[in-house]
Every structure is written in C-alpha cells, then in structure tokens.
N, C-alpha and C positions, 0 to 999 in steps of 0.2 A: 557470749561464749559459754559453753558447756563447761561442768567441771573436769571429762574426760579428754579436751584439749588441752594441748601442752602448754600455750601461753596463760592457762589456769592455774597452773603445776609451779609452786616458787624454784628456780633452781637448787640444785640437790636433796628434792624431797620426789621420794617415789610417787610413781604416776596411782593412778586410780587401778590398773590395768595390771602393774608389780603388785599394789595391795593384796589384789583379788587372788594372783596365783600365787603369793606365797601364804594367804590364807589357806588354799587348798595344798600346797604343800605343809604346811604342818597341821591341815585336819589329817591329811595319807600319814605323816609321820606317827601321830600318833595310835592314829588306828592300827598299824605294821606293828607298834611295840606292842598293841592289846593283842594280836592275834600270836606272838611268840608268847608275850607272857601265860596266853591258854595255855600254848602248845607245851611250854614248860611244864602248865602243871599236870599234866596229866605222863609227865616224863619222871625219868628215876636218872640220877647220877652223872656224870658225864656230861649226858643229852639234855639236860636241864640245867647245866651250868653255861652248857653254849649256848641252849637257847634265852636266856637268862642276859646273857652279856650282847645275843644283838638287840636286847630290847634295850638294853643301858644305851647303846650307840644310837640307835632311833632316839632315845632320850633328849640324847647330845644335840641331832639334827633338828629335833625339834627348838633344843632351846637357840639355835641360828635364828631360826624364821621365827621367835619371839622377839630375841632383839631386833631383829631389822625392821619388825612391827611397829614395836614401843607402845605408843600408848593406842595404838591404831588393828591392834589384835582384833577388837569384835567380839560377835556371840560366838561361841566355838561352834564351827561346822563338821559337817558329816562325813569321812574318809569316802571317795569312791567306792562302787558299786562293786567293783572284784576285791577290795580290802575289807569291807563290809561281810562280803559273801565269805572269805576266808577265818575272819571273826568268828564269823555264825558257826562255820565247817569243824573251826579247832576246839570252839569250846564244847559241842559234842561228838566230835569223834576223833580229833586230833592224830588223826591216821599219816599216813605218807600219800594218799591222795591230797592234805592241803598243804605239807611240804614241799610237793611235787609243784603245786600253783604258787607256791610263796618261792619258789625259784625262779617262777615264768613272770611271775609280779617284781622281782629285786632285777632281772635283768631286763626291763620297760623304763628302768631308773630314768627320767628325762634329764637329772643333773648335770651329765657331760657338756650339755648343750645347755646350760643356762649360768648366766656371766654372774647372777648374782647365788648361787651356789660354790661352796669354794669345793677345790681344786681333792681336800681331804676327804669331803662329803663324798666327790663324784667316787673316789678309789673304793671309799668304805663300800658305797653299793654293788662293784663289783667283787669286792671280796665278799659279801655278803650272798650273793649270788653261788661261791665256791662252796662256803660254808652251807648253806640249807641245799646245795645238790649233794653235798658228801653225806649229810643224813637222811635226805633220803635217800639217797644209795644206801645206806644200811637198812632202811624199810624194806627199800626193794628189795633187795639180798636176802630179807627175812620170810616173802612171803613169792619171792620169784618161783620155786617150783608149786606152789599150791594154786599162783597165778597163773601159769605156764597150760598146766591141764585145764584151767576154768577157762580160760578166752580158745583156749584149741579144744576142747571136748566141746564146750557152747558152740562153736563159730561152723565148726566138723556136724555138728548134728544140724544147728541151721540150713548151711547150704547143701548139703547133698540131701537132705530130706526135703527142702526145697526142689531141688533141681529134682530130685527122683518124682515128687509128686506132682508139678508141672510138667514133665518128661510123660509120662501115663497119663495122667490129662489133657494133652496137646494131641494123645495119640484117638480118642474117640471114646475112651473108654467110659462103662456108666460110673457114676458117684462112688458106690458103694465099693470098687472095685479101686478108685482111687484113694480112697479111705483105709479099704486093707492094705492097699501099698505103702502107704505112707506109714500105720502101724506094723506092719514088717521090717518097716527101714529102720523106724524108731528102734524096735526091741535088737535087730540083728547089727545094726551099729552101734551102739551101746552095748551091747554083749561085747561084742569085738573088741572092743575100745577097753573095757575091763578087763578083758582076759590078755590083751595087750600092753596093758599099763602095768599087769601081775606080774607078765612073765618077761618085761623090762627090768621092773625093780629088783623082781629075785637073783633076775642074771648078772645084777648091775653090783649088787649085794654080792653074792657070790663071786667076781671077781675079785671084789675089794678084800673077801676072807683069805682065796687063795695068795692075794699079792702084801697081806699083812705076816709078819712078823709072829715066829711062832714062841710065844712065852716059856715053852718049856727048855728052846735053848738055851737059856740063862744058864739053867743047872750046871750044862756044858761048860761054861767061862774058866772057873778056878783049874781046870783038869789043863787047860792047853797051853802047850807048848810057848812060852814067853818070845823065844827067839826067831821059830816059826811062825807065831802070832798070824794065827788062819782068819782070829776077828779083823785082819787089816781087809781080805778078800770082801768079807762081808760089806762093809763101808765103801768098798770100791767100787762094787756090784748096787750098790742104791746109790752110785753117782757122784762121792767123794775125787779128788786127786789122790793119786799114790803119794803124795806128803801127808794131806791131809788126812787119809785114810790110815796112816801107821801112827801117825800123832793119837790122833781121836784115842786107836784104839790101846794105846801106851797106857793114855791115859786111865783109861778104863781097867784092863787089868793093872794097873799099878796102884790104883783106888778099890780092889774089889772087899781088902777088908773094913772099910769104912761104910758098906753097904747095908744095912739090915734086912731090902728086899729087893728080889730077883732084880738083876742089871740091865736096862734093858740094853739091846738090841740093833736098834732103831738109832739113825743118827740124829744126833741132838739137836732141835729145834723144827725137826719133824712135825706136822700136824696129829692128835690124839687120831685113832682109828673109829674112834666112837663118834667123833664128831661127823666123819665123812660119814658113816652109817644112818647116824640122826637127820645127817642134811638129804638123804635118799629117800628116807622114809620106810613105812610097812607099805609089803607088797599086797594086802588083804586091803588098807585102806585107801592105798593109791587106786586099786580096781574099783573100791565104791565109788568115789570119788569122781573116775572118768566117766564110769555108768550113768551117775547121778547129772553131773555136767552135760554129757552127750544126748541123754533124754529129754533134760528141759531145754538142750536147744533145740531136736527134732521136732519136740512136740507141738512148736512154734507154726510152721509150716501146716500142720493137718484139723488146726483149732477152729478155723473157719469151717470144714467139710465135718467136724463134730457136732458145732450147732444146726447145722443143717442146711449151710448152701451149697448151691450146687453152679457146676458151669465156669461161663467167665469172671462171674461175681466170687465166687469162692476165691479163685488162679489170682484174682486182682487183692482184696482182703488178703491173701496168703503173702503174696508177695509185701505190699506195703509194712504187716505186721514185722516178716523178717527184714522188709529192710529198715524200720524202725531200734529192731536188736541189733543187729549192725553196726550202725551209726553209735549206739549206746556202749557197745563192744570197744570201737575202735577210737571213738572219745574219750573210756577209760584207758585205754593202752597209750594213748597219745600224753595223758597228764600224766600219769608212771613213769612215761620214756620221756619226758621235759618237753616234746615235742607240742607243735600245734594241734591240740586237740579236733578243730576241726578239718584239719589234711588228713588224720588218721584213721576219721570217720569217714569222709568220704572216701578214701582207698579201700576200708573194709567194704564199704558198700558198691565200689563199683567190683573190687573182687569174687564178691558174693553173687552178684547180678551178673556179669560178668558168665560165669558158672552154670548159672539156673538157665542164663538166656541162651545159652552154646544145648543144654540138655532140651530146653523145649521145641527148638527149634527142629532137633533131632525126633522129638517126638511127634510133632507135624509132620513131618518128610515119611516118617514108618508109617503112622498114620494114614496117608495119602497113599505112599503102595501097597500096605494091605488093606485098604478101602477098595 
C-alpha cells in the first residue's frame, strides 16, 4: 500500500492529502499578511493601523495551520501565484488597484468549505473582505474623477477614431486620405472633449458659488430682530424642520457674543464649500486632461497607417491594436469596480467592436453606391 492510502494513515492522524492543503493554506496565510504589512507601509494613519491589524489576524490563521501541523510543517512553501502577484504589486506601488484584488483574493476564502478551518477563521475572511472594499472605496473615491475622464476620454478617442477610420477605409478611399481622416478626428475630438470638459467644470463650479452661502451676511446676524428671528427662514430654506430650524437658529443668535468670527450661516454639520470645489477641480486642467486622454486614445487607431501600411493589413493591425487597449481599459475598470476583470474587458471590447463593425459596414454600403 502507498503512503497516500488510508489504511496507511494511523487513526486520527491527518491524511497526506490535509498535510498538503494546510501547508498551502498557511504558505497563502502568510503571504496575505506580507502583502498588507507592504501596503501598510507605504500608508499614514488610520489606513495603516487597519492594515496593520489584518495582518495580525492572517497572523492568527496562520498560527491554526501550525498547530494542526506540529512537527509535520516542512520547508516553508510559496503563497499562490495571485498572493505572490499582489506582494510584488504592494510593495511598489501599493495603489487601490492591489486593494481592489486583495478584496477579489479575501472573497475566494475557500474556509467556509473546509471542516478543518474553524467556524471563526471562515467569519474573519469575510469580514476581511468588507474591510479592504471600504479602503479601497476611499482610493476610489480619491481618484474617481481623474479616472472618470481617463477610461472615457481614452475609450471616446479609441472607438470613434476607430470606427471613423475604418468607416473611410471600407469606403474605397486611397491611404493618405485615410490617414488625414483619422488625424482630423484625432485633433477635432480632443478639442471637443477639452473644450467640453472646460465648460462642464466652470458651469459645475459656478453653480456651486451661486448655491454657497454668502459670508458677508454674517455681519447681518447681531442687527435682527430675536423675536422675528428671519435666521429660522434661512435654515428652513436649506432643508431644516420648522423645530429644528428655530432651535438652531436661538441658538445661534443667543451665542453671538461668544463668537470672535463671522457666524456662519450654513447649518451645522454641512459639508466645507471648498471641499466640493477641490472635488471638481480646475476647469483649465480638466480640459488638458481630456485633450491629453482623448488623443492617446485616437491616435491608437491611425498608428499603423503612420508607419506605412496600407489596405486590409493596415484596417486589420488597427483594429487588433485598439482591441488590445480595450481589453487593457476594461481589465482596469473591472479590478477598481471589484468586478471580474476579465467580463469587463471583454464587454469594453465587444462595445468598441461592436461600434467600428456598425461604422465599417456603413462605409462598405456608401462605398458600393458611389462606386
């Protein structure tokens, strides 16, 4: 008999086959605390005390799958090949793209399903799961609008300068003529897109001054009438109750000698105005911004008819390159959004193909009746 049969196995001593996987469960355990203890350090405050304490609890799990080892632990083996990859990721760049996979890695837990994990282990991992989505969620929160324009100014300059220059190419046209079309789409989409991004933000901006709070009514406060107390209106008009709205403002003028500067306004617990303004941005550098995005993804499409081919070889190279940004697009939005990275690449690419194949097809059919 083999040693991996059970009549080899003394009663109550784990199989050859438990060894094996709880060796690989505490190489993953440990690897998971190396990959928080990076991402810790390249953190400040807070975000490094939490990531800090899931590495103590990985700690913990590991030291289970020691005991149940005993003397039968072995040379220490290598975490898998996505805990490994996340190692590598945190300790140079420790971004929210490898929070975003250390979420999609904690909720793989296989624990729920194994008799010899306990019952505490299995909870931890889902809580573990809540915990590195709620920080990344503030990663994302942190670079959502700078994201926002990069995957839709790239993806926007992609497929319609795709579509447009297969579209012209489908129709008969020579090279060179496809070439200028594609740099006209580039330059006048990318204008577009900045000059659209400008006059977003400034408009966006400019509501937000007219619906802010004007500081100099402060001055107003000490002069008004206690009993008619017109501050109760004000609080009522930005969404108070009429209780709450006479309280507040009691308070307020009934505290105004205790004030050294202007009172505001604004009811108390209100978000700062400046913050909303910071979170919009400059309407100068949102427009470079789209420019800048929308160009290198147009220019993706016309790269091949630059070096010099011509024809079906060109249409074929073009397409392949963009569907290559694609897939690379929709793989990072996929790991951002927790999702499966590979459904989100393939959705961007059939979207994109999708688009070009509707525009060539059109430009075959024109093509054909003015031929």
């Amino acid at each position: 008999m083999t040693a991996d049969s059970p009549a080899s196995t003394p009663p109550g001593s784990p199989s050859t086959a438990d060894i094996k996987r709880w060796r690989r469960y505490l190489a993953d355990e440990r690897a998971e605390a190396a990959v928080y203890r990076d991402l810790a350090g390249r953190r400040e405050g807070e975000e490094r005390e939490i990531l800090l304490s899931l590495a103590e609890a990985e700690r913990r799990h590991e030291q289970h799958w020691l005991t149940l080892l005993g003397d039968q632990v072995g040379r220490p083996l290598r975490g898998d090949v996505r805990t490994r990859m996340l190692g590598f990721l945190a300790r140079r760049f420790g971004s929210v793209f490898v929070l975003a996979l250390a979420q999609r890695a904690e909720a793989r837990s296989p624990y729920a399903g194994d008799a010899d994990a306990t019952p505490r282990m299995a909870a931890d991992e889902q809580v573990h799961e809540e915990v590195v989505r709620a920080l990344a969620a503030r990663g994302r929160q942190r670079l959502s609008g700078t994201f926002r324009a990069a995957v839709f100014g790239a993806n926007d300059g992609l497929v319609s300068n795709l579509a447009l220059v297969l579209g012209v190419s489908a129709s008969g046209v020579p090279t060179h003529v496809v070439l200028l079309t594609g740099i006209s789409g580039l330059l006048a989409g990318a204008l577009s897109m900045g000059a659209g991004e400008y006059v977003s933000v400034r408009s966006q901006r400019e509501l937000l001054e007219a619906s802010s709070p004007n500081p100099a009514t402060a001055s107003a406060l000490p002069h008004l009438d206690v009993d008619a107390n017109e501050l109760t209106l004000v609080y009522r008009a930005r969404g108070m109750s009429p209780e709450e709205a006479q309280r507040h403002a009691h308070d307020v003028l009934s505290t105004l000698g205790a004030y050294t500067s202007p009172v505001p306004v604004q009811p108390a617990g209100a978000e700062p105005d400046v913050d909303e303004h910071e979170a919009i941005g400059n309407g100068w550098s949102a427009a470079l911004s789209s420019f800048c995005f929308f160009a290198s993804g147009a220019l993706i499409p016309i790269l091949p008819y630059l070096f010099g081919l011509t024809g079906t070889v060109a249409v074929i190279v073009s397409a392949l390159l963009v569907g290559l940004v694609l897939l690379g697009t929709g793989a990072i939005v996929g790991l951002l959004s927790g999702a499966s990275p590979l459904k989100r690449a393939l959705r961007q690419l059939a979207i994109g193909y999708g688009a070009a194949a509707a525009t060539y097809i059109l430009g075959l059919i024109f093509g054909a009746t003015l031929g």
